[in-house]
C-alpha positions in Angstrom: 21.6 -38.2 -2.9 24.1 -39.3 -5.3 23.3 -42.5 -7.6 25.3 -45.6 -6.3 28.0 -46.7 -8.9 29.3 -50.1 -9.0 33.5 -50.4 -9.3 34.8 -49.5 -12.6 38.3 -51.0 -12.6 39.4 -53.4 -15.2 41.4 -55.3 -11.8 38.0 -56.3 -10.6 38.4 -59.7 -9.4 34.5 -60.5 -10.3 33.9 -60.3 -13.9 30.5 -60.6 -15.9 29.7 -64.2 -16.4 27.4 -63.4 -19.7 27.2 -60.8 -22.5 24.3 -58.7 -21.0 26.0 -58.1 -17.6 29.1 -56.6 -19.3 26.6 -54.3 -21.2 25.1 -53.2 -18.1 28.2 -52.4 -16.8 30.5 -50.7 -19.5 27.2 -48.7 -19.4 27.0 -47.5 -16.0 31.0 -46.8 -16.3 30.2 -44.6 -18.8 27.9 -42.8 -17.0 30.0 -42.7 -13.8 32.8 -41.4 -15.6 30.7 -38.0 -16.9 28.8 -37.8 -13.6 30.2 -34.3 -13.0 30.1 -31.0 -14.4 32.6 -29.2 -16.6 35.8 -28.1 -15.3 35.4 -24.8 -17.0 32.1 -24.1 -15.8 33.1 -25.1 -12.7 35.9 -22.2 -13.1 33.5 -19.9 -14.4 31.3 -20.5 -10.9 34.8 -19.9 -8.4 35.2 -16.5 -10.2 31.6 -15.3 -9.5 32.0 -16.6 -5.7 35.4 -15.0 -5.5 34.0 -11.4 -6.8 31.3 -11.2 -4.0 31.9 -9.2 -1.1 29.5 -11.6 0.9 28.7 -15.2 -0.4 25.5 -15.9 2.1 27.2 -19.3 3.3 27.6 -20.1 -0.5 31.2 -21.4 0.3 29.9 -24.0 2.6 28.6 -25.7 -0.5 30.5 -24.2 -3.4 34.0 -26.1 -2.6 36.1 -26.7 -5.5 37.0 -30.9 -5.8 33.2 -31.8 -6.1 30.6 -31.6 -8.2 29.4 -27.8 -8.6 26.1 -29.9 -10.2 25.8 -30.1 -6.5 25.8 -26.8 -5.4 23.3 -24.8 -3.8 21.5 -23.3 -6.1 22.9 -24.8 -9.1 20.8 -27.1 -11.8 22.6 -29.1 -14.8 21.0 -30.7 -17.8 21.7 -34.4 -19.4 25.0 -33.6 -20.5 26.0 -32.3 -16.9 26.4 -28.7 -18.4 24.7 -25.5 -15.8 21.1 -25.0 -16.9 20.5 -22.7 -13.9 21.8 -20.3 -11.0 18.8 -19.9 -8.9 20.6 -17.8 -5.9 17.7 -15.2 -5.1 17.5 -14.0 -1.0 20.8 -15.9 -0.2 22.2 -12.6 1.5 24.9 -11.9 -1.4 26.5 -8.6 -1.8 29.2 -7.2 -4.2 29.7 -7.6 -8.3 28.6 -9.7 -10.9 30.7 -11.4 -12.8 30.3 -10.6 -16.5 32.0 -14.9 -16.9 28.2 -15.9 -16.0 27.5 -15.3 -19.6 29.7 -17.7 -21.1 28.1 -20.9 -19.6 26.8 -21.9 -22.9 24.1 -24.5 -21.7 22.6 -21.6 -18.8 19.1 -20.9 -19.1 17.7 -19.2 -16.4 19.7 -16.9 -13.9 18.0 -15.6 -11.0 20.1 -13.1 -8.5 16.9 -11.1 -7.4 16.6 -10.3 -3.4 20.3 -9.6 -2.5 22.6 -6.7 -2.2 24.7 -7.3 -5.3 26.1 -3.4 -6.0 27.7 -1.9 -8.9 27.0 -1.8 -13.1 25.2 -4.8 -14.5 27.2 -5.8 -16.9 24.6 -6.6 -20.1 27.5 -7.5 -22.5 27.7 -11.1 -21.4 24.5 -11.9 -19.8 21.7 -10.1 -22.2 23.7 -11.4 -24.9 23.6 -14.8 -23.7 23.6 -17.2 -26.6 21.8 -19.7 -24.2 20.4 -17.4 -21.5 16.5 -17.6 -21.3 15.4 -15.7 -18.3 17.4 -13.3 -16.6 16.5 -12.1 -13.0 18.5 -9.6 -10.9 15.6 -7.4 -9.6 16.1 -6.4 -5.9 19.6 -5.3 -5.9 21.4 -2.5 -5.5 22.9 -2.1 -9.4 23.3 1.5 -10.7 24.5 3.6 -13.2 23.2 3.6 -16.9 22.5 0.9 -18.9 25.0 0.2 -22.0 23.6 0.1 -25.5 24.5 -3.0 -27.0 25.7 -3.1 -30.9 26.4 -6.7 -31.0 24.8 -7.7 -34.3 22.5 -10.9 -34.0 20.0 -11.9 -35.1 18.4 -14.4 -32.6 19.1 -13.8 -28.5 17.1 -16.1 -26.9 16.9 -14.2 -23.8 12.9 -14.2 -23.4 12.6 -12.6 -19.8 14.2 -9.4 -18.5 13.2 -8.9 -14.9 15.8 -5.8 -13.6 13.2 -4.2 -11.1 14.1 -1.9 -8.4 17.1 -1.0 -8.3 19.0 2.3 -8.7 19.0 2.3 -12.4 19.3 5.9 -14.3 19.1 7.8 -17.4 17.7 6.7 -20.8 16.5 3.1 -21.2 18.8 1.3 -23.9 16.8 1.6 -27.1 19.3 -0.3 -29.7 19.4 -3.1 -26.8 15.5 -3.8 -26.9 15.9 -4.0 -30.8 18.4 -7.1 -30.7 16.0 -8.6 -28.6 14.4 -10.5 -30.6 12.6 -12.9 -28.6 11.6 -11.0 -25.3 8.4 -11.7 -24.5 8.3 -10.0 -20.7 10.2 -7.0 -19.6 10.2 -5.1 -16.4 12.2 -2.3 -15.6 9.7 -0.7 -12.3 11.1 0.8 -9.3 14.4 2.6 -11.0 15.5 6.0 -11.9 14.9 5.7 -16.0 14.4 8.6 -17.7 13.2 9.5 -21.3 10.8 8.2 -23.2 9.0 4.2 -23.5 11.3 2.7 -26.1 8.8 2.3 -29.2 10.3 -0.5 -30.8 9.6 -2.9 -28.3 7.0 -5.2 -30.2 8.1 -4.6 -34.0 11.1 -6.6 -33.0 9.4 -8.7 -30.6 6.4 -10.0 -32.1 5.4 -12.2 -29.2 6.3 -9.2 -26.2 3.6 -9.7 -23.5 4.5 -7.9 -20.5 5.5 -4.4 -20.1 6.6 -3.0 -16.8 8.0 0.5 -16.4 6.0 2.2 -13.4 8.1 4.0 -11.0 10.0 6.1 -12.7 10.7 8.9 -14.4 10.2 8.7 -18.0 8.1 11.3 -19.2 6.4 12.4 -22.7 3.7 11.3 -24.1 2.8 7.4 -24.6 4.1 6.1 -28.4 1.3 5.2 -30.2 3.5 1.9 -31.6 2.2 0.1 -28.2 -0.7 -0.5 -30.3 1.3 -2.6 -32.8 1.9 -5.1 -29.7 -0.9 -7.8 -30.6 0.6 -9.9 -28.3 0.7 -7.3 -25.0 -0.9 -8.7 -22.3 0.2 -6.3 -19.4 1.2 -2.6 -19.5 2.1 -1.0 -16.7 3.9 2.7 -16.0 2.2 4.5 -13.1 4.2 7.0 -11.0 6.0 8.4 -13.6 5.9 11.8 -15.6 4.0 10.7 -18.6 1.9 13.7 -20.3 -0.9 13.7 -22.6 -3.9 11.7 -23.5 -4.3 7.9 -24.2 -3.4 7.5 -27.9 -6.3 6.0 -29.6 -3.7 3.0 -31.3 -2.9 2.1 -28.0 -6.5 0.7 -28.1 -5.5 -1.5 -31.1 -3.6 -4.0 -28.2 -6.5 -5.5 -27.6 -5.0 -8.5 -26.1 -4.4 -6.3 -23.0 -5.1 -7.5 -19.8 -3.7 -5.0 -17.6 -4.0 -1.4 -18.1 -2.1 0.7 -15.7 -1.0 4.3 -15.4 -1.4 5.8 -12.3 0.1 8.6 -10.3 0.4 10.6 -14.1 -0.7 14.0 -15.7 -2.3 12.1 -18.7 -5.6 13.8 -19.3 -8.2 13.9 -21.9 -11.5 11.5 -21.7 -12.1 7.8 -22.0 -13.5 7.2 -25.1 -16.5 4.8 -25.3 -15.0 3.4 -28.7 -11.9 2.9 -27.4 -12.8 1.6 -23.8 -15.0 -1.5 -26.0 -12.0 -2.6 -27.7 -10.3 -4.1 -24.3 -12.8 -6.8 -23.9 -10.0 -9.0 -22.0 -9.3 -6.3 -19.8 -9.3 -7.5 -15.7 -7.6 -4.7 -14.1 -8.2 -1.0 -15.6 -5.7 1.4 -13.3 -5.7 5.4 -14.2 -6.3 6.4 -11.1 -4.1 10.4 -10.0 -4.2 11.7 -13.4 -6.5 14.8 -15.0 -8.8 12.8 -16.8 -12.5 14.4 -17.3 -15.8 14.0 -18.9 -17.7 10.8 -17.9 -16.9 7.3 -17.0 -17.8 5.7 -20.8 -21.4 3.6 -21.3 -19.1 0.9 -22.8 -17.6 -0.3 -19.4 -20.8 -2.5 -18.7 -19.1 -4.7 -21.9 -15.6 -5.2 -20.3 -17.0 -8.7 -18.8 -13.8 -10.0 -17.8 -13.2 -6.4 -15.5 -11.9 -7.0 -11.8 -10.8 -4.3 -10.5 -11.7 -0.9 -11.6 -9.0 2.4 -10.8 -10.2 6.0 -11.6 -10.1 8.0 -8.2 -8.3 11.4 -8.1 -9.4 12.5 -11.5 -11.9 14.7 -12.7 -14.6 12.8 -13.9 -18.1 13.9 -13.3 -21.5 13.1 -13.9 -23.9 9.8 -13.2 -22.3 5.9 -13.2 -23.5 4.3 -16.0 -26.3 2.3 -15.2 -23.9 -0.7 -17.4 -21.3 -0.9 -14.9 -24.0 -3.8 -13.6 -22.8 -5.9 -16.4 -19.4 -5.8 -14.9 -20.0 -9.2 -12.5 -16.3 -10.5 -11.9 -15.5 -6.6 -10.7 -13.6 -7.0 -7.0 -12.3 -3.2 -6.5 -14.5 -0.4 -7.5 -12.0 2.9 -6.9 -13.6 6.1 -8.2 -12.9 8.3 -5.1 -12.0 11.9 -5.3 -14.1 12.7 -8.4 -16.7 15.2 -9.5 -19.3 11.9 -9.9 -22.6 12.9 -9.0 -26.5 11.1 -9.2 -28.2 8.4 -6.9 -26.3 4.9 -7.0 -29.8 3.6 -7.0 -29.7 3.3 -10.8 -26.4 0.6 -10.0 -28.2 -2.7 -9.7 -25.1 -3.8 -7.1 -27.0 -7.4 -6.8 -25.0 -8.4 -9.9 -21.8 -7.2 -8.7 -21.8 -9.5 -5.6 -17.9 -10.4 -6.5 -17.1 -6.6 -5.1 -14.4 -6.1 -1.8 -14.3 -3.2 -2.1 -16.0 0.0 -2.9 -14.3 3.4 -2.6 -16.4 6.8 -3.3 -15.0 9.0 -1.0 -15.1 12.4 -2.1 -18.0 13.1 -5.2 -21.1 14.1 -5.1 -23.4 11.0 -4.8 -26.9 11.6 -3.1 -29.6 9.7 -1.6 -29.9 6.7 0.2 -27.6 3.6 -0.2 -29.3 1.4 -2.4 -30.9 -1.8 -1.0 -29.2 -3.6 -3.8 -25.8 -2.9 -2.2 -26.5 -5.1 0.6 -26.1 -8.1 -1.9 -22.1 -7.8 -1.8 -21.9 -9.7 0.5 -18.1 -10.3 0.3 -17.3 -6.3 0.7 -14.3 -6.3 3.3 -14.2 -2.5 2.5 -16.8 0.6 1.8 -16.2 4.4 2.0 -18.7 6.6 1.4 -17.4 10.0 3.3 -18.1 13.2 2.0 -20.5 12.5 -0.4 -24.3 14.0 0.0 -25.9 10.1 1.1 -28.6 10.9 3.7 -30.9 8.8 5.7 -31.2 5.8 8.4 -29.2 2.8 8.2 -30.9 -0.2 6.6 -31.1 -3.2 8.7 -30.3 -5.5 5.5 -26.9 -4.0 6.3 -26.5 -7.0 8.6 -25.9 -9.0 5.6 -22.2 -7.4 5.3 -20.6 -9.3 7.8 -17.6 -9.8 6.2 -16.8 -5.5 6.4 -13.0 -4.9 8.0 -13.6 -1.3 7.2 -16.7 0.9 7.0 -16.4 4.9 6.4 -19.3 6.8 5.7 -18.5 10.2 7.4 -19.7 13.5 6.9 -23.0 13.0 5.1 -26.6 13.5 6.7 -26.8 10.5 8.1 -29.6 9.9 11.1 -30.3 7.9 14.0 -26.8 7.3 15.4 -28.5 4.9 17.8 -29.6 2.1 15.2 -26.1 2.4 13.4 -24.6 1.5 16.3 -27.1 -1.1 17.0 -26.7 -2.7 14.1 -22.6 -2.8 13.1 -22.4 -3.9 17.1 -21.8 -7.5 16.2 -19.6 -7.0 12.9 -16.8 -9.7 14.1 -14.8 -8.5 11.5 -14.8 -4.5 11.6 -11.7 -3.1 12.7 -12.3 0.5 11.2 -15.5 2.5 11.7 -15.9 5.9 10.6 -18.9 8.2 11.4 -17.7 11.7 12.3 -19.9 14.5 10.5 -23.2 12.6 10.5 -25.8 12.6 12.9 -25.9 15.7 13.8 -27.3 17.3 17.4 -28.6 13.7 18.4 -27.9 11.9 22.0 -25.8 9.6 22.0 -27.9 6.9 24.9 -25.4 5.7 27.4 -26.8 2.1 27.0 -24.4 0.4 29.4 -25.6 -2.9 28.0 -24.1 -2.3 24.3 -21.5 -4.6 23.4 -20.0 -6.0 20.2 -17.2 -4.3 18.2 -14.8 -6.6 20.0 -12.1 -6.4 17.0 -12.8 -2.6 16.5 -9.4 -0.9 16.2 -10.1 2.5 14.8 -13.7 4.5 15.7 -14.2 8.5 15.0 -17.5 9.9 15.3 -15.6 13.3 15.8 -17.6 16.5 14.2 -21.3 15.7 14.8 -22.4 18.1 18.1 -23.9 14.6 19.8 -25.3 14.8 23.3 -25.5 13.1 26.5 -22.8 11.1 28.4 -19.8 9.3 26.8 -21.2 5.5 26.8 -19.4 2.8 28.7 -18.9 0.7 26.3 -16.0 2.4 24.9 -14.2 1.1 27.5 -15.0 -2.8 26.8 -13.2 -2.1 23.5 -10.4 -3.7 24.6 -9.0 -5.9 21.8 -7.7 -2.6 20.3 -4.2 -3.2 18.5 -1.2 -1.3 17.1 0.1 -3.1 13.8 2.8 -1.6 12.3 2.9 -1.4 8.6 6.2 -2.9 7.1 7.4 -0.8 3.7 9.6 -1.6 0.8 12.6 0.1 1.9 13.2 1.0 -2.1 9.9 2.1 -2.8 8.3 3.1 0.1 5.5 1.1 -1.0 3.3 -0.8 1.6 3.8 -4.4 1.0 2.1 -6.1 4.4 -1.8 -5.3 3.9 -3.7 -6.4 1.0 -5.0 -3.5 -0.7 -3.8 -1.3 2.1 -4.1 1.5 -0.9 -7.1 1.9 -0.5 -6.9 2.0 3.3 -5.9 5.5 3.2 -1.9 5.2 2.2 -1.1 4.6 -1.3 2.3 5.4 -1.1 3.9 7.0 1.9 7.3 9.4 0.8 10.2 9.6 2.7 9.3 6.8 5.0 10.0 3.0 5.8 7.5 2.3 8.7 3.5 3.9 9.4 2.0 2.9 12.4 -1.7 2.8 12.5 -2.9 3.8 15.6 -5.3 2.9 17.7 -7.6 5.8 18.5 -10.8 6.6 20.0 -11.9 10.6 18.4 -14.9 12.5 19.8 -14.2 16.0 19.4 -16.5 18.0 18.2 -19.5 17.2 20.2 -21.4 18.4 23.0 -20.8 15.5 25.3 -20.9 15.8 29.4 -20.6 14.6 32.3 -16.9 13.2 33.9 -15.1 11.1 31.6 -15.3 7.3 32.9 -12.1 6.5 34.2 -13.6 2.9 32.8 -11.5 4.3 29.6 -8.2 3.1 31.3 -9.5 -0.1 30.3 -7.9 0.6 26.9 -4.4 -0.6 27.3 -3.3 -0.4 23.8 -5.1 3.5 23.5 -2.4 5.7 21.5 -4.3 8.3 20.6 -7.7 9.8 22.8 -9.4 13.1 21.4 -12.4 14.3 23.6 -11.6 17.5 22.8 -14.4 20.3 22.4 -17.0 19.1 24.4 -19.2 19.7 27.6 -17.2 17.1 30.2 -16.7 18.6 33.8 -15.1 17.1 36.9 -11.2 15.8 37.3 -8.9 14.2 34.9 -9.5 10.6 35.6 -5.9 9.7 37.2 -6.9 6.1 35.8 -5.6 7.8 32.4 -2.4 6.7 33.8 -2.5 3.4 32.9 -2.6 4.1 29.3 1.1 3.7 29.2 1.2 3.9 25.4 -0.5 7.1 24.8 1.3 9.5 22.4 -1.1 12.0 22.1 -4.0 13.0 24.8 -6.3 16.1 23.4 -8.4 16.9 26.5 -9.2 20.6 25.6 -12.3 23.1 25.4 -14.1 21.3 28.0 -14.9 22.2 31.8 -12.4 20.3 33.4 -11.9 20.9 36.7 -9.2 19.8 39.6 -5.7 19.4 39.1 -3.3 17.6 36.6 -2.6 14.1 37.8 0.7 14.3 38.9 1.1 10.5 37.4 0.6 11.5 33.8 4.3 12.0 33.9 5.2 8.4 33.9 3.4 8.4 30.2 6.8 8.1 28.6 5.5 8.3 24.8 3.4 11.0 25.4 4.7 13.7 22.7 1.0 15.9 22.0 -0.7 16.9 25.2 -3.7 19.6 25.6 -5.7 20.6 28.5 -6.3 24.3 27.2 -9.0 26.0 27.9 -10.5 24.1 30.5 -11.1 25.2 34.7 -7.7 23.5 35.8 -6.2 24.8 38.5 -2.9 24.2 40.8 0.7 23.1 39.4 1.6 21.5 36.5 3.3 18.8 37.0 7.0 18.6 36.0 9.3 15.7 34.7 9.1 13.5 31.8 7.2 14.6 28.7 5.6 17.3 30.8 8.9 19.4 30.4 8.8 19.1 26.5 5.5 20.7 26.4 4.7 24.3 26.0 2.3 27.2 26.7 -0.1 26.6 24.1 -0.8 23.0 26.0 -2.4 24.7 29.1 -3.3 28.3 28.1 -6.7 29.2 29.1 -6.7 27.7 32.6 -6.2 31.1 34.9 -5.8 29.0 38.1 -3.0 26.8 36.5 0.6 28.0 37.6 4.3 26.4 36.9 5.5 24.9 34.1 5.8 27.2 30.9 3.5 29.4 32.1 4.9 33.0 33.6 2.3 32.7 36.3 4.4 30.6 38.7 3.0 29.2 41.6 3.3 31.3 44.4 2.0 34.4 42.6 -0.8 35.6 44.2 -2.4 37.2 41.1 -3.9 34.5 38.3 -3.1 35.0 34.8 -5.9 36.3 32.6 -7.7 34.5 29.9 -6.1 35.0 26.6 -7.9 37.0 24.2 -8.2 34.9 21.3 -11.1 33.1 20.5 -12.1 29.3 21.4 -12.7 28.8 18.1 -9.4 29.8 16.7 -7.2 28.2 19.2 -9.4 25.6 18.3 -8.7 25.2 15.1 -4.6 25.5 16.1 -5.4 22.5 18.3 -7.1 20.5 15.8 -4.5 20.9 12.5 -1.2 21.4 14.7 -2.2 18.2 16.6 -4.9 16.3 15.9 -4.3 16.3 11.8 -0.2 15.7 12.4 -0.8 12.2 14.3 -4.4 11.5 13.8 -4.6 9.9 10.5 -2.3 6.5 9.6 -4.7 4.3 9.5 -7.7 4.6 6.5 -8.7 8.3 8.0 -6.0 9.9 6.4 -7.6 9.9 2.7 -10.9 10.0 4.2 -10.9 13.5 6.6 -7.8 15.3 4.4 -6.0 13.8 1.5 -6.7 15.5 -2.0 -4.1 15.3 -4.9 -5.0 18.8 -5.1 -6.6 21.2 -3.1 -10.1 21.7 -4.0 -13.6 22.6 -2.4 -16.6 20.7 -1.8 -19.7 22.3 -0.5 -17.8 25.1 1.1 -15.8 22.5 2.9 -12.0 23.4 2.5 -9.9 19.8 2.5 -6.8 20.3 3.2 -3.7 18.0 1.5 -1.4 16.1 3.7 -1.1 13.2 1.2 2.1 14.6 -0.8 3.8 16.2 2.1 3.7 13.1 3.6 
């Protein structure tokens, strides 16, 4: 609202009748008189509106004839000069103008979250002689960055936020050493190649914040980063950096933030070096060659949060310190060569953790008792490790897991697992193929619980006995979708959905997770419950490799969201409901070697598929098959094994769909491809 003025002409008909009222007024004439901002800047403030392809409504507001200290988005100090352009997400696209930079009272400029195109122009805006904090991140700028000669000797400019955008070759190194006064830079999500300019904090004393993962700058890390008492953050994963840690880097020992995944730095983390970061809270080297062992000196790190060192090659026992750690929240050492019994981890003291990730070492044992203490865990993997024994019941005390995954150890007594995660309110992800091995699965129709379950695979573990009912009163089963930074492919919707099982996803904008029920690999029997139908939001069903007989359930019909449907290597009998045609997002079918019989049914999705879905069914006829249907003579048996066509099923289908949704680290994801116990894992991660 604009301040009421009182009339200012000297024809005023009602003068002041004393002294102090004529004060009062010449005052407030004053003030009406400068109540606007400059004409110039005003200027300046037209020409940026008139070089933009598309102002976001802008010129609804920006209308020349009143006050641009009015404005959307527009701030002005005391002396009615602009002090800042705050325009992020208002939908602008085309050019900057390079005028911006001669507002000499403009402090902070923020353009991030818009489509603004073409070469930033640095000349003008990082040379600011007022310009404090500069923001254009989220944008569509490219090209190189200029190198700036200007000599100076103070730019005030203090933050430097130019994050994803399409940025290339070599970083401006004589630009960062006129910056005299940054104290925050971040450069991630471009196209920057090289190597990190070193001269960063000789010229900036107080430079705090380092930003330059997603890249490409390569080399090895400059051992001046140590000179940088004052960094706080450093962060340049996913890029092409080589080499080991320098031990100087060690000397920042203000550092907070430690982060270079997604790498080929190597080499081992040195105990004396680890003790120096004792303000450390996030410690990220996760996809890199590191080896030797996880450093005795951890336990010190007190401040320690969240601690990243999957897909390395560390090996050997967890120091018995990492205890001492008590603010840790994210404990990632998956993929590894780590080994021992986590027994020796008193976990009681660590009852800050969410999450804990060992998928993929060598751990043995039993889970410790003292494990049961986190009682805040919303995440635990433990697949393909060597953990044996029964579920604890003190495992009740989790009730706050979203996402359990313990599959393929020697786990026992699938009965009382199931018993006791039954009324886990929050689990949504259960995974528990490969464990308990030739046990019967009791068809307790009474079971209930798991009422937000959205993903369960007990796939791989030759159970027994009849598929239980209560599979089908799983019926709050979802289908989020994950939204993904267009830019960076990055998922941006699910709190630590990294560790879910998709840490980045290439080449894509949207994952779904799917909603999926896997039982292959088991010796179930009997007829599949048509109860299964009840499963409206079922994309994905696997009962593949088993014992079931009778008919295809024509309540499998209802399933109208299906995409894939894996009925093969059982004895199926009957015919192929004709309905299943009507399943318009069916794109995987396969009843193979079954005891099918009659025609296959034709239309829809049924005429995309091919042989392979309905080989090994000599009574079948029609379709793709060259036995057509009024043949009197049946088609043999083809000679290939079960076990091979099999295996074409399972990794042409079942490993192609299967795994969006926290199974795809934990059944086939490796950085590289590497054995474990004679167990061949095969590497979708980087194909994805």
């Amino acid at each position: 609202m604009r301040p009421f003025h009182f009339p200012c002409s000297r024809s005023s008909s009602k003068l002041p009748t004393d002294l102090l009222g004529f004060a009062l007024l010449t005052v407030l004439c004053l003030a009406s008189s400068t109540d606007s901002c400059i004409d110039q800047e005003k200027s300046v403030l037209l020409q940026f509106l008139a070089g933009l392809s598309g102002d976001g409504g802008l010129s609804a507001s920006w209308r020349n004839g009143t006050n641009c200290c009015t404005w959307e988005g527009i701030t002005c100090n005391a002396d009615m000069r602009i002090a800042d352009i705050l325009l992020a997400s208002k939908a602008l696209e085309g050019q900057i103008s390079p005028s911006l930079g001669s507002l000499t009272g403009l402090l902070q400029l923020n353009l991030s979250h818009n489509s603004l195109s073409g070469e930033l122009p640095l000349e003008g805006l990082v040379s600011s002689s007022s310009i404090v904090v500069l923001d254009v991140s989220f944008n569509h700028f490219s090209g190189a960055l200029q190198e700036l000669f200007i000599q100076s000797t103070i730019w005030p400019l203090q933050v430097l936020n130019i994050s994803s955008n399409l940025f290339t070759g070599k970083f401006p190194t004589t630009t960062c050493k006129v910056m005299n006064n940054l104290v925050a830079l971040n450069a991630s999500n471009n196209s920057f190649i090289g190597q990190i300019p070193s001269s960063l904090c000789i010229n900036s004393p107080s430079f705090g914040v380092l930003d330059l993962s997603s890249n490409q700058f390569g080399g090895s890390i400059p051992s001046d980063i140590g000179n940088c008492s004052m960094l706080r953050v450093l962060k340049g994963g996913r890029n092409n950096f080589k080499g080991p840690l320098p031990d100087e880097l060690f000397n920042a020992s203000s550092l907070e933030h430690l982060s270079f995944p997604n790498n080929d730095l190597n080499g081992v983390l040195d105990d004396a070096n680890i003790i120096k970061l004792s303000k450390l809270s996030i410690l990220d080297l996760q996809q890199n060659i590191f080896s030797g062992n996880i450093p005795k000196s951890i336990g010190q790190l007190k401040r320690l949060k969240e601690l990243h060192l999957g897909e390395n090659y560390l090996y050997g026992e967890l120091p018995s310190t990492l205890g001492n750690c008590t603010n840790l929240k994210i404990l990632d050492l998956k993929i590894n060569y780590l080994s021992g019994d986590l027994g020796k981890i008193n976990f009681s003291s660590l009852s800050n953790l969410m999450i804990i990730d060992l998928l993929v070492n060598n751990f043995n044992g039993t889970i410790p008792e003292s494990i049961y203490d986190c009682t805040n865990l919303i995440a635990l993997r433990l697949s393909w490790n060597k953990f044996h024994g029964e579920f604890s019941h003190r495992m009740d005390r989790l009730r706050s897991l979203s996402f359990l995954s313990v599959g393929w150890n020697d786990f026992t007594n699938i009965t009382k697992a199931l018993y006791i995660l039954k009324s886990f309110s929050n689990l949504k992800t259960l995974l528990l193929g490969g464990n308990f091995n030739h046990e019967t699965l009791l068809a307790d129709e009474t079971m209930d619980g798991f009422e937000n379950l959205q993903y369960l695979e007990i796939s791989g573990s030759s159970l027994h006995g009849k598929i239980s009912l209560w599979l089908s009163k799983l019926t709050k089963l979802k289908i989020p979708m994950l939204k993904s930074d267009k830019r960076t492919n990055l998922d941006v919707s699910v709190p630590n959905m990294r560790f879910y099982g998709i840490p980045f996803i290439k080449n894509r904008q949207y994952q779904y997770i799917h909603t999926t029920i896997n039982i292959a690999k088991n010796g179930f029997t009997g007829a599949i419950p048509p109860e299964i139908s009840q499963l409206k939001a079922l994309d994905m069903l696997n009962l593949s490799f088993n014992s079931f007989s009778g008919e295809i359930p024509q309540a499998i019909c209802n399933l109208t969201k299906l995409v894939m449907l894996d009925l093969s290597n059982n004895n199926l009998t009957g015919t192929i409901p004709l309905e299943l045609n009507k399943l318009n997002f069916l794109s995987a079918f396969n009843v193979s070697n079954n005891d099918l019989e009659g025609a296959i049914p034709t239309g829809g999705q049924f005429d995309t598929f091919d042989n392979s879905s309905f080989t090994g069914n000599p009574k079948l006829c029609g379709g793709m098959l060259s036995h057509h249907c009024n043949s009197a003579r049946a088609l043999p048996s083809p000679t290939s094994s079960t076990d091979q066509f099999g295996d074409k099923v399972i990794f042409g289908i079942t490993f192609g769909l299967f795994f969006a949704y926290g199974v795809l680290l934990d059944q086939m994801v490796l950085k590289r491809l590497r054995s474990l116990q004679g167990i061949l894992i095969y590497q979708l991660y980087e194909q994805s």
